[in-house]
C-alpha positions as CSV (number, residue, x, y, z in Angstrom):
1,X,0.0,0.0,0.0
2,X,1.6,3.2,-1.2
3,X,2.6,6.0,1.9
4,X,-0.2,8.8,0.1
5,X,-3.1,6.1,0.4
6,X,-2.0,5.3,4.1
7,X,-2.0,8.6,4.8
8,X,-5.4,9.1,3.2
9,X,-6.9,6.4,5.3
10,X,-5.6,7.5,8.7
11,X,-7.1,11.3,7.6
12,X,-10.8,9.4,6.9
13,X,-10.5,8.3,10.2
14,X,-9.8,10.7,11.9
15,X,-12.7,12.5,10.1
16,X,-15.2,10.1,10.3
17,X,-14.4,9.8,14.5
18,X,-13.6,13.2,15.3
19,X,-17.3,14.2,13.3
20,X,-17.6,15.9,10.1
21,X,-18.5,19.0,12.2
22,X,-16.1,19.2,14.6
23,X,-13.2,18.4,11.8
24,X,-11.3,21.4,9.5
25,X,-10.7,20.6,6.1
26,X,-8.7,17.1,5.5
27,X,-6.1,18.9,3.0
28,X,-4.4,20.3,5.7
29,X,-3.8,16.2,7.5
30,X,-2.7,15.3,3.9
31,X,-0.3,18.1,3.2
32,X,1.5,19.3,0.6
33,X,1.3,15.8,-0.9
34,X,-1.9,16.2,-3.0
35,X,-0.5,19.7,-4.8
36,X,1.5,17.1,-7.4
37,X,-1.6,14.5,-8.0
38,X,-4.4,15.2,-10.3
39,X,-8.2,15.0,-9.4
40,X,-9.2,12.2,-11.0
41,X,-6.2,10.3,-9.1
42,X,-7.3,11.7,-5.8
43,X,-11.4,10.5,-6.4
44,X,-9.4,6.5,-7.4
45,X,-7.3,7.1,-4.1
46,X,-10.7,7.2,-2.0
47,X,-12.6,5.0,-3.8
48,X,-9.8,2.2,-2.1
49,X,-9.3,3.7,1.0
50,X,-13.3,3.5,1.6
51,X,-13.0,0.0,0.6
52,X,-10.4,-0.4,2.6
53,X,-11.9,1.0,6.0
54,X,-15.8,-0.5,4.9
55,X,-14.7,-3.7,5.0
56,X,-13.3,-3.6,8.5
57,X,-17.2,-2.2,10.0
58,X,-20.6,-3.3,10.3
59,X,-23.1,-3.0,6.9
60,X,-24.6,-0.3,8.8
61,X,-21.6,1.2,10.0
62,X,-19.6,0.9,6.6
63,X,-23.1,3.1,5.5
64,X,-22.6,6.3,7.7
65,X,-18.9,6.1,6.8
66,X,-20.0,6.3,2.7
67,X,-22.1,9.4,3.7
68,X,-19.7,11.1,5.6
69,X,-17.0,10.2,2.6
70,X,-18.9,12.4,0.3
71,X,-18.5,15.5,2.0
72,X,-14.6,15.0,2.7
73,X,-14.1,14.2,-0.9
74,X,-15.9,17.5,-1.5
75,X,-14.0,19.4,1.1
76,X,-10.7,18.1,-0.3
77,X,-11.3,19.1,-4.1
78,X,-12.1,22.3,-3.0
79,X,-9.1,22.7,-0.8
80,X,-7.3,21.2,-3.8
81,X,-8.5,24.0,-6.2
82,X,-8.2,27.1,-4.0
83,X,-6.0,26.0,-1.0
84,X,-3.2,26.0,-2.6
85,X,-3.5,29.2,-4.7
86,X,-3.0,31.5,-2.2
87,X,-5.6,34.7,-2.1
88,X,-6.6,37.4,0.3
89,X,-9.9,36.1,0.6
90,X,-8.8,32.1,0.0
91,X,-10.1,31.3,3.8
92,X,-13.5,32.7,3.4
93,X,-14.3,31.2,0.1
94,X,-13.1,28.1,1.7
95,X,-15.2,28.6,4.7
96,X,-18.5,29.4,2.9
97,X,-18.1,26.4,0.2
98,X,-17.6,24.2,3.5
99,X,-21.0,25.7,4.7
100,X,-23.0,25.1,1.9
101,X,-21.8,21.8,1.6
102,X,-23.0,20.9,4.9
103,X,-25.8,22.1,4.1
104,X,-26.2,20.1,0.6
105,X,-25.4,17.3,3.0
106,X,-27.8,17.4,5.5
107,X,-30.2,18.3,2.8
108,X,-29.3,15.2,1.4
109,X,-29.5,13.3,4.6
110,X,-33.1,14.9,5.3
111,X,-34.2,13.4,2.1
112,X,-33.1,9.7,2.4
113,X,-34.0,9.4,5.6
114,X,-37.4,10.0,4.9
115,X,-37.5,7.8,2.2
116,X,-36.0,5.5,3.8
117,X,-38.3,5.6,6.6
118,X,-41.2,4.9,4.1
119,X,-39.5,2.2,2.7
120,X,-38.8,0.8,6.5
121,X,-42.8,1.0,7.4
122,X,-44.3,-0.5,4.1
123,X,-46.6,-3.2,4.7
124,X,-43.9,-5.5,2.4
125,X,-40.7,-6.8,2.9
126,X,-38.3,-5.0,0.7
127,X,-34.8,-6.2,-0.1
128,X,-32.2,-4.4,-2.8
129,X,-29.8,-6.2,-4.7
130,X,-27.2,-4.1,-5.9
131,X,-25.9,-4.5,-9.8
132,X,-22.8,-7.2,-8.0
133,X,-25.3,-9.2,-6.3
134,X,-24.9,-8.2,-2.8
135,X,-28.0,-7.0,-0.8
136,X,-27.8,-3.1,0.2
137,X,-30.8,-2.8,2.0
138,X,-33.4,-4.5,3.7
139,X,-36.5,-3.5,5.6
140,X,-37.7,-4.3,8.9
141,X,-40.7,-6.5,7.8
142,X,-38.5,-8.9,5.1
143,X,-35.8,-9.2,8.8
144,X,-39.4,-10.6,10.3
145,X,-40.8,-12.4,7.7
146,X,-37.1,-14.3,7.7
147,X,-36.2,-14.4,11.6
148,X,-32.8,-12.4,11.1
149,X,-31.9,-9.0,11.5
150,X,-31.4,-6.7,9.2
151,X,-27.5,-6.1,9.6
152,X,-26.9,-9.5,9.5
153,X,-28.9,-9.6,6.2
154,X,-26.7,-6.5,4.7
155,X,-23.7,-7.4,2.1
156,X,-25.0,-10.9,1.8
157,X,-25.2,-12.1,-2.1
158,X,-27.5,-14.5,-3.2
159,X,-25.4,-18.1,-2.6
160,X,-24.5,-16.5,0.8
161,X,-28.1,-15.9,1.5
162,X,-29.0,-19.6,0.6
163,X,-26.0,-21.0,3.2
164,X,-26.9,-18.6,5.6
165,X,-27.3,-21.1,8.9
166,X,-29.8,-18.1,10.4
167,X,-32.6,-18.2,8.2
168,X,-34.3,-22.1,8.5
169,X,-34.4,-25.0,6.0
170,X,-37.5,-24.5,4.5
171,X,-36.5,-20.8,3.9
172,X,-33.2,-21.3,2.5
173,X,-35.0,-23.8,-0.2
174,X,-37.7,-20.9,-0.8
175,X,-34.7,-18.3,-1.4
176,X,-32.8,-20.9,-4.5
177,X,-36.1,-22.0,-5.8
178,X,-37.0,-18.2,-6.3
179,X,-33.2,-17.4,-7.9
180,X,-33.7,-20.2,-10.5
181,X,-37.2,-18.9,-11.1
182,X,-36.9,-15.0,-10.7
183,X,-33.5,-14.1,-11.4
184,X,-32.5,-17.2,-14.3
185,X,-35.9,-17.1,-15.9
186,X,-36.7,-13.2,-14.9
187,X,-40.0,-14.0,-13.8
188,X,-41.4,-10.9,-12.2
189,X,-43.7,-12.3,-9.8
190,X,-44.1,-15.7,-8.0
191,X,-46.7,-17.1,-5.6
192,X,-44.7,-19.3,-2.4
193,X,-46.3,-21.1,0.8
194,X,-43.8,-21.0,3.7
195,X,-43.8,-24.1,6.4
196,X,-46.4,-22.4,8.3
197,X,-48.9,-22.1,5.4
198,X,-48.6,-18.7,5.0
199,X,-48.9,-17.4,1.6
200,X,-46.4,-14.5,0.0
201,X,-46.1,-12.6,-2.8
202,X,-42.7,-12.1,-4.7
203,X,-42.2,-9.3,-7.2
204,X,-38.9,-8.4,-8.7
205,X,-38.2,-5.3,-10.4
206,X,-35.1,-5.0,-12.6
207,X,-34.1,-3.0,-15.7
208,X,-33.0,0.0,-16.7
209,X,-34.5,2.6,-14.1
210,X,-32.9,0.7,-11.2
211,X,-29.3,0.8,-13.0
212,X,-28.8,-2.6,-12.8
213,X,-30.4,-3.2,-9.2
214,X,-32.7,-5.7,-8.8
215,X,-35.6,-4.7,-5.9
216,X,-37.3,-7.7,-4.6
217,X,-41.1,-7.2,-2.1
218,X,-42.4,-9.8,-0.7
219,X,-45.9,-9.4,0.3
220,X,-47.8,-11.6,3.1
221,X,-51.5,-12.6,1.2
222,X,-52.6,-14.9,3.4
223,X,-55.6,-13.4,4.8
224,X,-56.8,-12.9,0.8
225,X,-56.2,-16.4,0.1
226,X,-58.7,-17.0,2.6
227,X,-61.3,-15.1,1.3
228,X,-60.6,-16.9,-2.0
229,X,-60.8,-20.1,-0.5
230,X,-64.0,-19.2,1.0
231,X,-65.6,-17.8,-2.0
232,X,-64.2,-20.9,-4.0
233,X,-66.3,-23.0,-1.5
234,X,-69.1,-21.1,-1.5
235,X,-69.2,-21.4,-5.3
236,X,-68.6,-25.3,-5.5
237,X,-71.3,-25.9,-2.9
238,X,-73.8,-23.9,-4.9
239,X,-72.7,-26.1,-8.3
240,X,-73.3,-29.2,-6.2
241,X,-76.8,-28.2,-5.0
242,X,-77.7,-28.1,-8.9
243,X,-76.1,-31.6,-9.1
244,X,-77.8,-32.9,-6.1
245,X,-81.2,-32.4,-7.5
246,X,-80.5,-34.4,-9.8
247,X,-79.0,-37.2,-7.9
248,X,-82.0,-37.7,-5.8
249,X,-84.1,-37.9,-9.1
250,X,-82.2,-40.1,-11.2
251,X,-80.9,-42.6,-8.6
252,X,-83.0,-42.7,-5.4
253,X,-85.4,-43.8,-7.0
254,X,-84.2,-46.5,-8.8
255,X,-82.3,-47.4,-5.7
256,X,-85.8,-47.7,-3.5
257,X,-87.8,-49.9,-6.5
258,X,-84.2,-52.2,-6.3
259,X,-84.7,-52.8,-2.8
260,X,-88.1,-53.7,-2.7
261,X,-87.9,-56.4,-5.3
262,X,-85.0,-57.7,-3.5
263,X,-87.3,-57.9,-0.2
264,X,-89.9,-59.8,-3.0
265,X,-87.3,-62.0,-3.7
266,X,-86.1,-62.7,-0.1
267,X,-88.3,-65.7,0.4
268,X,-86.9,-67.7,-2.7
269,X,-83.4,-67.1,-1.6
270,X,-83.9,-68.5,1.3
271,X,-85.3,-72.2,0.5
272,X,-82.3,-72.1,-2.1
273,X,-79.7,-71.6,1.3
274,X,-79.0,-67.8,-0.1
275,X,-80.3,-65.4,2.3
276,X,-77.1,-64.0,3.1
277,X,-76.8,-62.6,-0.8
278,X,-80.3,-60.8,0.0
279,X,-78.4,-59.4,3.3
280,X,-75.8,-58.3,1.7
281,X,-77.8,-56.4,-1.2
282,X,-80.2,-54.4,0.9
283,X,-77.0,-53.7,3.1
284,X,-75.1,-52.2,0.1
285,X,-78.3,-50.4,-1.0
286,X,-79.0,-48.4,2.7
287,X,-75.6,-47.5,2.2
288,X,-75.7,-45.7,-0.9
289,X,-78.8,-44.2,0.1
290,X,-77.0,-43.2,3.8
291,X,-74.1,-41.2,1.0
292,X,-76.8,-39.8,-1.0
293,X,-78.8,-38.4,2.1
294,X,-75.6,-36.7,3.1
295,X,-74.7,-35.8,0.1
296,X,-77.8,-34.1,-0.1
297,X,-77.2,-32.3,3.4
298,X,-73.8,-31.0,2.3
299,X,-75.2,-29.2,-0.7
300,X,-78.3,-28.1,1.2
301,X,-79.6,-28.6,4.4
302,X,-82.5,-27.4,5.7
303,X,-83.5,-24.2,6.9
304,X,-82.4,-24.6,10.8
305,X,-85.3,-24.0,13.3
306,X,-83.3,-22.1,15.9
307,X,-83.9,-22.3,19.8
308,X,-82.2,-21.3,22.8
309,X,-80.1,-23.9,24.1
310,X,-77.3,-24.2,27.0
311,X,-74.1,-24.6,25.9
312,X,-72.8,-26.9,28.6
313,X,-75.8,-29.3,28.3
314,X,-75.6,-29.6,24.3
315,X,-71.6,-30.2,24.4
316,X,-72.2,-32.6,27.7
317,X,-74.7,-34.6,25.5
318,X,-72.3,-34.9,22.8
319,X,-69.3,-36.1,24.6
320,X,-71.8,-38.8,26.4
321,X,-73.0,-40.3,23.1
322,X,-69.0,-41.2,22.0
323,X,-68.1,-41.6,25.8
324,X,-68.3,-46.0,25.3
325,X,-66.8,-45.9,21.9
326,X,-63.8,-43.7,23.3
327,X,-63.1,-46.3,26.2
328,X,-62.7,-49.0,22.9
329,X,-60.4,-47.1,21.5
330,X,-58.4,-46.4,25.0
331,X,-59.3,-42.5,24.8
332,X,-60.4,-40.0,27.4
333,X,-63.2,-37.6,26.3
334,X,-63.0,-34.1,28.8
335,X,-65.1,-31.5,29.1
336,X,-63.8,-28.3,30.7
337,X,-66.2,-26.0,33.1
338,X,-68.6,-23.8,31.0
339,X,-70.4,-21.3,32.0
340,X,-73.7,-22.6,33.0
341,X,-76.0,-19.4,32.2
342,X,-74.0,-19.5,28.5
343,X,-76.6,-19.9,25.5
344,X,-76.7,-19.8,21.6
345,X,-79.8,-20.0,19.1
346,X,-78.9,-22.9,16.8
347,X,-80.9,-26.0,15.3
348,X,-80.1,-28.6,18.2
349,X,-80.9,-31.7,15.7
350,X,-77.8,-29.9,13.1
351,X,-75.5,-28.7,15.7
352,X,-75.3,-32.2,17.0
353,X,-74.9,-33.5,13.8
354,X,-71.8,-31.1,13.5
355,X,-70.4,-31.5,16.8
356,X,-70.3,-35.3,16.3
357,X,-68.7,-35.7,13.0
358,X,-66.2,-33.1,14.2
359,X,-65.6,-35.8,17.6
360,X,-65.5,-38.8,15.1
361,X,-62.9,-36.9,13.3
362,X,-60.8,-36.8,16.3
363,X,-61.3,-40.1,17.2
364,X,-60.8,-41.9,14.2
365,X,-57.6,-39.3,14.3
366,X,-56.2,-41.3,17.6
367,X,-57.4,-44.5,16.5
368,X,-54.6,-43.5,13.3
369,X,-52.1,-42.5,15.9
370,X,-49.0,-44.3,16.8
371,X,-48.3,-42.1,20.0
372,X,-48.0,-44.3,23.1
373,X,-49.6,-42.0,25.1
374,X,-53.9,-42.7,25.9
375,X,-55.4,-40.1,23.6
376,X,-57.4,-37.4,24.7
377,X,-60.4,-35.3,23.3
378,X,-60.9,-31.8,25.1
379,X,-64.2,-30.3,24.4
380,X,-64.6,-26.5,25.6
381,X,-66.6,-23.2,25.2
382,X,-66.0,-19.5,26.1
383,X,-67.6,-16.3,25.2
384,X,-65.3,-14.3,22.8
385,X,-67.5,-10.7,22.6
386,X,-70.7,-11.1,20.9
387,X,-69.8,-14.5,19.9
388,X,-69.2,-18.2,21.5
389,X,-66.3,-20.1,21.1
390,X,-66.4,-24.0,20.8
391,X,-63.2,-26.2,20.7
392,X,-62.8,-29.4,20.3
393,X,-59.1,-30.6,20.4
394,X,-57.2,-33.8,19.8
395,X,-53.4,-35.2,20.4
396,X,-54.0,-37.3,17.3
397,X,-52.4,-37.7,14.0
398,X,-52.5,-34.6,13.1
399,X,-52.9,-32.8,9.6
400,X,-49.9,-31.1,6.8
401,X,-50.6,-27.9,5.5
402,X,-52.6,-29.1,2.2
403,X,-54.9,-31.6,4.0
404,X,-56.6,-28.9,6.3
405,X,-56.8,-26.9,2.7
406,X,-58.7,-29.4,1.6
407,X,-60.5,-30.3,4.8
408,X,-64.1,-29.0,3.9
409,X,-64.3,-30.0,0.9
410,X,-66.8,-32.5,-0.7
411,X,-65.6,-35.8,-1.0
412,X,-62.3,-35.1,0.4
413,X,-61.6,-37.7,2.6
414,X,-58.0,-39.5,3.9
415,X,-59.9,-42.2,5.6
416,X,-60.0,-45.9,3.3
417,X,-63.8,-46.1,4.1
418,X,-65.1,-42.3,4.3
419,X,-66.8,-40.2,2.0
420,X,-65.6,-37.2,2.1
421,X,-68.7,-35.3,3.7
422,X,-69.1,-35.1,7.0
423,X,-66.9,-32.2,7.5
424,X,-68.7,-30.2,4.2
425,X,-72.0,-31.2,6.3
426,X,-70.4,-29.4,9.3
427,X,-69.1,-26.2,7.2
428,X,-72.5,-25.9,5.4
429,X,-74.4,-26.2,8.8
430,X,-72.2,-23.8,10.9
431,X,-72.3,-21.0,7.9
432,X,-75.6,-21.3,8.1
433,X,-76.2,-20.6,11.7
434,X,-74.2,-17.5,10.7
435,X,-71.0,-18.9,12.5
436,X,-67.2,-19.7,11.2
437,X,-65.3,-22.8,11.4
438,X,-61.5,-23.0,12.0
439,X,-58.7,-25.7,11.9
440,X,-55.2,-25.4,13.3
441,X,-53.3,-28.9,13.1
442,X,-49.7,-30.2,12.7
443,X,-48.3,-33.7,11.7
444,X,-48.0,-35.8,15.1
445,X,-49.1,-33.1,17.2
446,X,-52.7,-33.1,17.1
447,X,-55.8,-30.7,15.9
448,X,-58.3,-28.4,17.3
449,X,-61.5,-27.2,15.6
450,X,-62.6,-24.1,16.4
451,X,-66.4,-23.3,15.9
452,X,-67.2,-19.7,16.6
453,X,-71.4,-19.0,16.8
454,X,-73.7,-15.9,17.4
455,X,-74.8,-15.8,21.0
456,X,-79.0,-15.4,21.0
């Protein structure tokens, strides 16, 4: 390293501790030594010393330094082109062009900081990649959405990002997956689901107004996904109340005129030793007519004829009807303290209905589970405002991200012998009591319903 740039570096030191205002001009640290180089070669000399010095300090650090650099650079080619001429008035002119450079630079300062205070409090993550590569700035909400901070964040490039160790698995495989999609194929926006099931938005911006910076937001859609998802099953439940119609017409009926030739028939299969065929026919038979009826329900149930009920005496009934099948299946139904004077207006005859497929959903959950420990059904309610709360919660199996997406719809099912409708029964029934249903479940940790209602 030549003797003028170490010189040059201890003077940017100095500066940069002692405060631009508190600090005379720099030409006089660097002497007469600058009268024989030209002014091009003095803007290369600092361009290496602030390289030099940045790489030693914090992103954020190396950040004030840059802004302070610009006003000693400006200080020392104006001490270059009058200090050394020497004029009557040479301090004064010096004096005032040092004024109103502070005050360009604090103008200057003004400004970004309050764009850069909008940029800090937008409702999506920002990051900026600059033309090398390396990320030069990152907002507070893209440090949340990844569990860093910011700093640590600052001066990474893209393969550093992905090898991070303080962003998670999942997120490190969400950051390459985007590169080879965003950045190799210069797709400008891409829908992701993190492990948590939230849903984000990624837009890059690149081209020529950014000068070869690449801006990346990420934006958290997850509450509009839901809406989405809720229209989109509003919508196929309508379509399958125009199927259902004709369902009940075309195959019902066939299905009852079946069964009662069958019962016509009965006698003759038994003096020929084959009553168990007839069994087995009219078996098969009340089960397809059990899949129609709630297939039926699912698309439309009835109009509910709302009373006022107690909620402890309706959930009490409800754990008592599974209370000898949970014993079988070496499970513990519980049902924790509700307040006794606590009511809701709801169709008894549906609400049971949905409260039951929702506890045979948690058994047949811990009859799937290979936990050693006995499993365990809570059932509780609590008032939440103007509304109740029901929950029903398991330590089953437990559910991935894409099964409880699917969870409420028709004929979704994970079971070998279900069909796929008890749970649209539920939804349908609870919507139309003018309530919401909610799942939160993880693989081998169990699930809770959640069934929010009107109070009367």
């Amino acid at each position: 390293m030549s003797e003028l740039r170490m010189q040059y570096i201890r003077a940017l030191t100095q500066y940069f501790e002692d405060g631009s205002s508190g600090s005379r001009h720099p030409a006089s640290t660097l002497g007469a030594a600058l009268q024989t180089i030209e002014p091009e070669e003095i803007v290369h000399i600092h361009e290496q010393s602030m390289h030099t010095i940045a790489a030693s300090v914090d992103p954020e650090e190396a950040l004030r330094y840059y802004r302070l650099s610009f006003v000693f650079l400006m200080e020392l080619l104006a001490q270059y082109r009058f200090g050394f001429h020497h004029t009557d008035n040479n301090g004064q002119m010096i004096e005032e062009l040092r004024n109103v450079l502070f005050k360009t630079h604090h103008s200057f300062q003004s400004v970004a900081s309050k764009y850069e205070n909008v940029l800090q409090h937008m409702d999506s993550g920002i990051v900026l990649f600059d033309s090398e590569g390396y990320i030069s700035f990152v907002n507070v909400l893209m440090g949340r959405y990844l569990g860093v901070s910011r700093r640590a964040l600052l001066g990474l490039d893209l393969p550093g990002l992905v090898s991070y160790s303080g962003l998670s698995r999942s997120f490190r495989k969400l950051i390459a997956k985007l590169h080879r999609e965003m950045f190799l194929y210069r797709l400008r926006f891409h829908e992701v689901i993190d492990e948590h099931g939230r849903h984000f938005l990624v837009t890059a911006t690149y081209g020529e107004e950014l000068d070869g910076d690449i801006l990346i937001s990420v934006k958290d859609v997850t509450e509009f996904k839901k809406i989405e998802q809720s229209a989109y099953q509003n919508d196929k439940l309508a379509m399958l109340g125009k199927i259902a119609a004709a369902i009940a017409h075309e195959i019902r009926n066939p299905l009852t005129s079946i069964r009662g030739f069958i019962q016509l028939l009965r006698p003759h299969l038994v003096e020929l030793g084959k009553e168990e065929y007839a069994r087995i026919v009219i078996e098969e038979i009340d089960r397809a007519n059990d899949i129609i009826y709630e297939f039926l329900n699912s698309s439309k149930p009835s109009t509910p004829v709302k009373k006022e009920v107690h909620v402890d005496s309706l959930l009490k009934e409800v754990g008592l009807l599974f209370e000898s099948e949970a014993i079988l299946k070496g499970c513990d139904i519980s049902l924790s303290p509700i307040d006794p004077a606590l009511t809701v207006c709801v169709d008894v005859k549906q609400m049971k209905q949905a409260l039951l497929n929702i506890v045979k959903n948690s058994l047949d959950a811990i009859g799937g589970s290979t936990h050693t420990e006995r499993g365990m059904i809570g059932i509780s309610a609590v008032k939440q405002s103007s509304k109740v709360m029901i929950m029903v919660q398991d330590n089953g199996t437990g559910m991935d991200y894409h099964t409880q997406a699917k969870l409420f719809d028709p004929f979704f099912t994970t079971k070998l012998d279900g069909t796929g409708l008890g749970l649209a029964v539920c939804y349908r029934i609870i919507k139309n009591h003018g309530g919401h249903i909610q799942v939160d479940s993880d693989v081998g940790c169990g699930t809770r319903f959640k069934i929010s209602l009107p109070l009367c």
